[in-house]
C-alpha positions as CSV (number, residue, x, y, z in Angstrom):
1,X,0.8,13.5,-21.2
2,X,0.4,10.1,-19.0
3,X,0.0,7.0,-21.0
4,X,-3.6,5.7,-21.5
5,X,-3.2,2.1,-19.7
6,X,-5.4,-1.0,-20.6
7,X,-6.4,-2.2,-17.2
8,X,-8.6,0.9,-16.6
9,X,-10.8,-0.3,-19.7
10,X,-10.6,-4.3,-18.6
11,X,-11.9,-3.7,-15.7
12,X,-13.8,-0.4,-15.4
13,X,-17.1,-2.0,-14.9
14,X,-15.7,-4.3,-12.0
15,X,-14.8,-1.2,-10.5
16,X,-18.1,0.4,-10.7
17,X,-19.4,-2.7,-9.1
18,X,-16.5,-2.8,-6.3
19,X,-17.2,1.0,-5.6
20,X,-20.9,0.7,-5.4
21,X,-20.7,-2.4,-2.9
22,X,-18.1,-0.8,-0.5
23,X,-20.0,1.2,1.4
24,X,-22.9,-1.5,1.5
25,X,-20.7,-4.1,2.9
26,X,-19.5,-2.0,5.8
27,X,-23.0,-0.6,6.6
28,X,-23.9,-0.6,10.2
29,X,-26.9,0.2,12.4
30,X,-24.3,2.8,14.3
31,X,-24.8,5.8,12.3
32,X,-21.4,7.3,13.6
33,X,-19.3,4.3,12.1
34,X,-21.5,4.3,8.9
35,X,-20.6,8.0,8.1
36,X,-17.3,7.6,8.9
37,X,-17.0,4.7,6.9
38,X,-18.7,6.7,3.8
39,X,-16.1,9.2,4.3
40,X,-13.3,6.8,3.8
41,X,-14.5,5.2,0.7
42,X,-15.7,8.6,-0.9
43,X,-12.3,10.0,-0.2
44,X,-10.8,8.0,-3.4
45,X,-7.5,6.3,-3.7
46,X,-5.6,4.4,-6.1
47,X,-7.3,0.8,-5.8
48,X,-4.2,-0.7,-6.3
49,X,-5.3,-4.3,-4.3
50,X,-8.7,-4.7,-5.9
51,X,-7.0,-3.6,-9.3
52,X,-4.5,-6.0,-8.8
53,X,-7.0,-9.0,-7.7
54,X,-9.6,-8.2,-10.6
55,X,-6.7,-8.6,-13.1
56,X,-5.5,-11.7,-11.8
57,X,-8.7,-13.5,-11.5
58,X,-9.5,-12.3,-15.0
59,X,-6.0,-13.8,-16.0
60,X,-6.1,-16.8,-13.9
61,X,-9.3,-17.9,-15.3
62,X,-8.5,-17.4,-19.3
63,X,-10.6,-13.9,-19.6
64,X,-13.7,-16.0,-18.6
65,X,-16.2,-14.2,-16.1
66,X,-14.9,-13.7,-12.4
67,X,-16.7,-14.9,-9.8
68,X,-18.4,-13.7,-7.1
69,X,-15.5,-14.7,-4.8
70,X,-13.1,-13.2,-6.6
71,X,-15.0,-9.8,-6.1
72,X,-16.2,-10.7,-2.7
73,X,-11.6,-10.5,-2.3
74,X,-11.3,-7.5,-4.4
75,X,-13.7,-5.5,-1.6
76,X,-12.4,-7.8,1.5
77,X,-8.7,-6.2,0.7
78,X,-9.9,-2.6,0.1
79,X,-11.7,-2.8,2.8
80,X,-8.7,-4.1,5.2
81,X,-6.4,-1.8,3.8
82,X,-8.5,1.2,4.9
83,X,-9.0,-0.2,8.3
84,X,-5.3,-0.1,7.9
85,X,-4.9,3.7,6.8
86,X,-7.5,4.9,10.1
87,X,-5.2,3.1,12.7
88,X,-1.9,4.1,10.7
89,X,-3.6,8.3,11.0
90,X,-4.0,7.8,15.0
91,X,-0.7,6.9,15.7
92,X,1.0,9.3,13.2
93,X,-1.8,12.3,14.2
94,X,-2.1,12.7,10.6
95,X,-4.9,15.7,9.9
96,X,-5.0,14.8,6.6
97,X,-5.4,11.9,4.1
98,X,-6.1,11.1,0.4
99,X,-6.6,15.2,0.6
100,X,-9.6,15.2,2.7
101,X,-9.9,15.2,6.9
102,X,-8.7,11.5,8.6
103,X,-11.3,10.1,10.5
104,X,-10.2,11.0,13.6
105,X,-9.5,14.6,13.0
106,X,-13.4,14.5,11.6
107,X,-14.7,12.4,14.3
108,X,-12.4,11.9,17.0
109,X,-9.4,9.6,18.3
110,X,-11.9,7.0,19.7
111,X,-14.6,6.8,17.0
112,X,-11.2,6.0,14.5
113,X,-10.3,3.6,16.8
114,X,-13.6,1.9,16.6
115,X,-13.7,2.5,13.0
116,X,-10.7,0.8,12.2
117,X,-11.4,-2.1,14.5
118,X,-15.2,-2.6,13.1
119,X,-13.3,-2.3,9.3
120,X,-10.9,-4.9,10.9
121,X,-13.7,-7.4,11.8
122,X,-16.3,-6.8,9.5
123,X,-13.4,-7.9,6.3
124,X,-12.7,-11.0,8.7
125,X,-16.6,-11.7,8.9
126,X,-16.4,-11.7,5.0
127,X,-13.1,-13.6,4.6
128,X,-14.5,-16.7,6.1
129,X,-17.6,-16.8,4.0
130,X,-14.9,-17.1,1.3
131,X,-14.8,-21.1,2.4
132,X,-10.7,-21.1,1.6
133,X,-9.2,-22.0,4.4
134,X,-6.0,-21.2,2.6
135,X,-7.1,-17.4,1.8
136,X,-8.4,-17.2,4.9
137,X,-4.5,-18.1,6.5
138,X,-3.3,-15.7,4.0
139,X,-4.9,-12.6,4.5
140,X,-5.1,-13.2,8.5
141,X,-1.3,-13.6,8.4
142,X,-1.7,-9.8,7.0
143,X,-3.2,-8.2,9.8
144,X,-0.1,-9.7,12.2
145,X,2.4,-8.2,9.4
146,X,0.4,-4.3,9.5
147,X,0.9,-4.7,13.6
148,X,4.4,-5.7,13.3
149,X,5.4,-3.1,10.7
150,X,4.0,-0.3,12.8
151,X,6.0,-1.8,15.8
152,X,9.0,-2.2,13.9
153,X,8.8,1.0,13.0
154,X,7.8,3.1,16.2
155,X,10.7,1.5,17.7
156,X,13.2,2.5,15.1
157,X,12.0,6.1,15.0
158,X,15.5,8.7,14.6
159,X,17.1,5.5,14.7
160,X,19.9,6.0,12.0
161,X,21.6,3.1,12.1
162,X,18.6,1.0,10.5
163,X,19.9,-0.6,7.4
164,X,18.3,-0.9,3.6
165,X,17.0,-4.5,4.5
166,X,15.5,-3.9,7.9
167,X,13.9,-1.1,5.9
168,X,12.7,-3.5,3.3
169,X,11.2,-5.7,5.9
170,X,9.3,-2.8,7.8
171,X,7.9,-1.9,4.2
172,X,6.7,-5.7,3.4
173,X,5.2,-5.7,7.1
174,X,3.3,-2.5,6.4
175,X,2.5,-2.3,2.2
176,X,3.8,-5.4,0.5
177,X,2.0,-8.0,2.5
178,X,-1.5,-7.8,1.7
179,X,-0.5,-7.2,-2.1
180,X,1.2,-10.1,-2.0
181,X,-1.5,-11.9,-0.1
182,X,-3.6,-10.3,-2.4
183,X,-2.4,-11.6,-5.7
184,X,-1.8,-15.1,-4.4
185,X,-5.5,-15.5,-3.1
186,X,-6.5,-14.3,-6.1
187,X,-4.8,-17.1,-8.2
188,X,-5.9,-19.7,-5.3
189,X,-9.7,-19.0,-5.9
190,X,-9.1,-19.6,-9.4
191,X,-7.8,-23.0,-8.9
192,X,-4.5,-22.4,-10.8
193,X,-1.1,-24.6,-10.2
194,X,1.1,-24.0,-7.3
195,X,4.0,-22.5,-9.2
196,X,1.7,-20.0,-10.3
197,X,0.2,-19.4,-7.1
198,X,4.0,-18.5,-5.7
199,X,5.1,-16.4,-8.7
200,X,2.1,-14.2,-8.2
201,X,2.8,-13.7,-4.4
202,X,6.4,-12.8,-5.1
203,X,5.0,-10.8,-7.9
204,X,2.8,-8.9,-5.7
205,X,5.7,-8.6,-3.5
206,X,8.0,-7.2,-5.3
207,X,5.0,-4.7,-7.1
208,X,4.5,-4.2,-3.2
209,X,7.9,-3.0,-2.1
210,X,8.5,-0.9,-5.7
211,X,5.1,0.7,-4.5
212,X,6.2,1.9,-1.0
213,X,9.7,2.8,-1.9
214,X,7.9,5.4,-4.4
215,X,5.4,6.6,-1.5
216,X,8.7,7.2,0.0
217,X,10.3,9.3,-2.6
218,X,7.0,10.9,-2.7
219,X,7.4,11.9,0.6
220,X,10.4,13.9,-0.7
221,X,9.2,15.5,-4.5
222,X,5.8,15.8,-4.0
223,X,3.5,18.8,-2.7
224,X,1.3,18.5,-0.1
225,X,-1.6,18.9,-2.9
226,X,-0.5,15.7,-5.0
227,X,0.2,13.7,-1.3
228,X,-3.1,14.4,-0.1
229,X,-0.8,14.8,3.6
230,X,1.8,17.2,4.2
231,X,5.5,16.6,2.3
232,X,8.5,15.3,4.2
233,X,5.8,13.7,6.7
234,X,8.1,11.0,7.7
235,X,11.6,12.4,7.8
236,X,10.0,15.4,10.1
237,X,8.4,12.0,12.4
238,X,11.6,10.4,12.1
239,X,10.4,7.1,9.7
240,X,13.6,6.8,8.0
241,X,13.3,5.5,4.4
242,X,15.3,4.6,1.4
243,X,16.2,8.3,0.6
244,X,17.3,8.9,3.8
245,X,19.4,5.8,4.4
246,X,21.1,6.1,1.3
247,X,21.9,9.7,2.2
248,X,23.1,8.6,5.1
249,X,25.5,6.6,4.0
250,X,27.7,9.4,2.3
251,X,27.4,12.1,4.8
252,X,27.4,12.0,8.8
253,X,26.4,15.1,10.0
254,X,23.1,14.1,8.4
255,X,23.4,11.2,11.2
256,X,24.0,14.2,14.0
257,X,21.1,15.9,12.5
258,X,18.9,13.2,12.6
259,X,19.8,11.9,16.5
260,X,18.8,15.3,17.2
261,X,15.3,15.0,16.2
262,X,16.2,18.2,13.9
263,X,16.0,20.3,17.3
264,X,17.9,23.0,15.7
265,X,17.0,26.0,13.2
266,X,16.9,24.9,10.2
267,X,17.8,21.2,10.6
268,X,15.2,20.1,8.3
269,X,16.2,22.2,5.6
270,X,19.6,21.0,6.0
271,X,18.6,17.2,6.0
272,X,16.9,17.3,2.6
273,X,19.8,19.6,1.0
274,X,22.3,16.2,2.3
275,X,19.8,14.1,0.7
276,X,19.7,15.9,-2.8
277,X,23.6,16.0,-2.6
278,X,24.3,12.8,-1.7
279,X,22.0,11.5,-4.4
280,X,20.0,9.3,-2.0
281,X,16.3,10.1,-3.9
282,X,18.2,8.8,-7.4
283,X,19.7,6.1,-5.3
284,X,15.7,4.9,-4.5
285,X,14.8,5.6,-7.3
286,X,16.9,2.8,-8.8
287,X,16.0,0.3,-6.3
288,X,12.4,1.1,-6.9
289,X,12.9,0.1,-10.6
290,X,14.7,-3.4,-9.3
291,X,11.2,-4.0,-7.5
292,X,9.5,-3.7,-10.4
293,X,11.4,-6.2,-13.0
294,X,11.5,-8.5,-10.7
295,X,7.7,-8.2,-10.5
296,X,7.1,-7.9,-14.0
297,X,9.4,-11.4,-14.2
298,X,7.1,-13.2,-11.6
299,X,4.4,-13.2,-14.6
300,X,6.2,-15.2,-17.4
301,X,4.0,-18.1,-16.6
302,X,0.8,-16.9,-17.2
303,X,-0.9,-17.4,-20.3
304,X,-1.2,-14.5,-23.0
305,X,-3.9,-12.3,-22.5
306,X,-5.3,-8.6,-22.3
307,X,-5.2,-9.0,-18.5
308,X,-1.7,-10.5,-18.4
309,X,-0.5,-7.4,-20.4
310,X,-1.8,-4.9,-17.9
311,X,-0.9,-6.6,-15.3
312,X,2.6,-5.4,-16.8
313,X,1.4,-2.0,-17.3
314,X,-0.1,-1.9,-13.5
315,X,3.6,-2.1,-12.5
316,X,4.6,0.7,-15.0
317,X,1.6,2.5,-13.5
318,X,3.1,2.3,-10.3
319,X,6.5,3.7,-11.3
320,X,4.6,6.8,-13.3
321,X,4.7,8.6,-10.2
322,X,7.8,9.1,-9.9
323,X,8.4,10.6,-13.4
């Protein structure tokens, strides 16, 4: 039985509100781009970034009401992290996300295109009504980070002699740069000191990277059901993560496997059965959990409060998944 966590009931009503303004904010007079954005946002997903904001603002300003800016953020972030996912589906030809169609499997390569673009501008439209210069910096560094990380890795696809820190790097490019953003901007909005400003982003950094190494397990011990995309997605698209490279260190004919694009029969099978040997899930595992205490350590500055504890429990949410 999973653990009941506090955050859900802190901030279960700022989550109606988020929900309910989502596909409001994104409305457009092109009906195409309007129903494909009402497909993304009914599809579900975690809400990690708003989650994360909504909490900090409520710690950040001593449990006192949130501001409108503070939710305006919550929806900016959700908002560019789905433009995010449509661009991430087109280049991977993923069929399938959060367990219903991807938008351009629904609507077409080009409509995604547009959609993810239109999500792209429509949260920058929104950011600099947030009159912060500083958020605005942030978060616009984030959209450089997603292009790089999906350069990074396209270029290092079957490339097996990527190491554990480039792979880091390709992960805070991709996931842990908007959390990290995300929790700073947060703090900023609420006027808070500097040092608290900079634990929070390394906070959300580090909650960031524990976050993706998990997807990555995921990617290894989950069913295609729970995934809402089909297991072993990136080892069969050769995207290299922390299982593999740790697998990859004790045996090299998973290297010979892997440099040929598992061309053989049976390859694939034989790749994961080197993984599970060699320990390399476990291995993740652990550097997962180093993630998240580091995180959990970024918070001993705030004051104490309901929303400082499940900020604490948000990062043993995030490591549920794996147990």
């Amino acid at each position: 039985m999973k653990k009941p966590y506090l955050f859900f009931s802190i901030i279960e009503k700022d989550l109606k509100i988020l929900n309910d303004n989502l596909i409001n904010l994104v409305g457009s007079g092109n009906p195409i781009l309007s129903a494909a954005a009402e497909h993304l946002f009914s599809a579900g997903g975690k809400k990690l970034r708003p989650v994360l904001i909504l909490l900090i603002s409520k710690a950040t300003m001593n449990e006192k009401e949130i501001t409108f800016r503070h939710r305006r953020l919550a929806e900016i972030t959700e908002i560019l992290h789905t433009a995010s996912l449509v661009h991430d589906d087109v280049l991977d030809e993923s069929e399938m996300r959060r367990g219903v169609p991807t938008v351009h499997s629904g609507f077409g390569t080009s409509i995604a295109v547009l959609a993810g673009d239109f999500l792209f501008a429509q949260s920058s439209w929104y950011l600099a009504n947030l009159d912060s210069l500083e958020v605005v910096k942030l978060i616009s560094k984030v959209i450089i980070d997603f292009a790089e990380g999906e350069i990074k890795q396209g270029l290092n696809q079957f490339n097996s002699e990527i190491s554990i820190d480039e792979y880091l790097e390709k992960s805070f490019y991709k996931t842990a740069s908007l959390i990290a953003a995300s929790a700073k901007s947060a703090a900023i909005l609420s006027d808070v000191e500097t040092d608290v400003t900079e634990n929070l982003y390394n906070f959300g950094r580090h909650l960031g990277l524990a976050f993706q190494i998990i997807d990555d397990i995921l990617d290894f011990t989950g069913s295609t059901e729970s995934l809402g995309k089909p297991a072993y997605s990136d080892l069969i698209k050769g995207n290299l993560t922390a299982p593999v490279l740790y697998a990859l260190e004790q045996n090299t004919e998973l290297k010979n496997i892997i440099e040929r694009q598992f061309s053989n029969v049976g390859d694939l099978e034989k790749a994961f059965v080197i993984i599970k040997e060699t320990k390399g899930i476990e291995k993740a595992r652990e550097l997962a959990l180093e993630h998240a205490q580091v995180a959990i350590d970024c918070l001993k500055d705030l004051p104490v409060s309901d929303s400082t504890i499940a900020l604490k429990e948000l990062v043993e949410y995030v490591l549920e998944r794996i147990y």
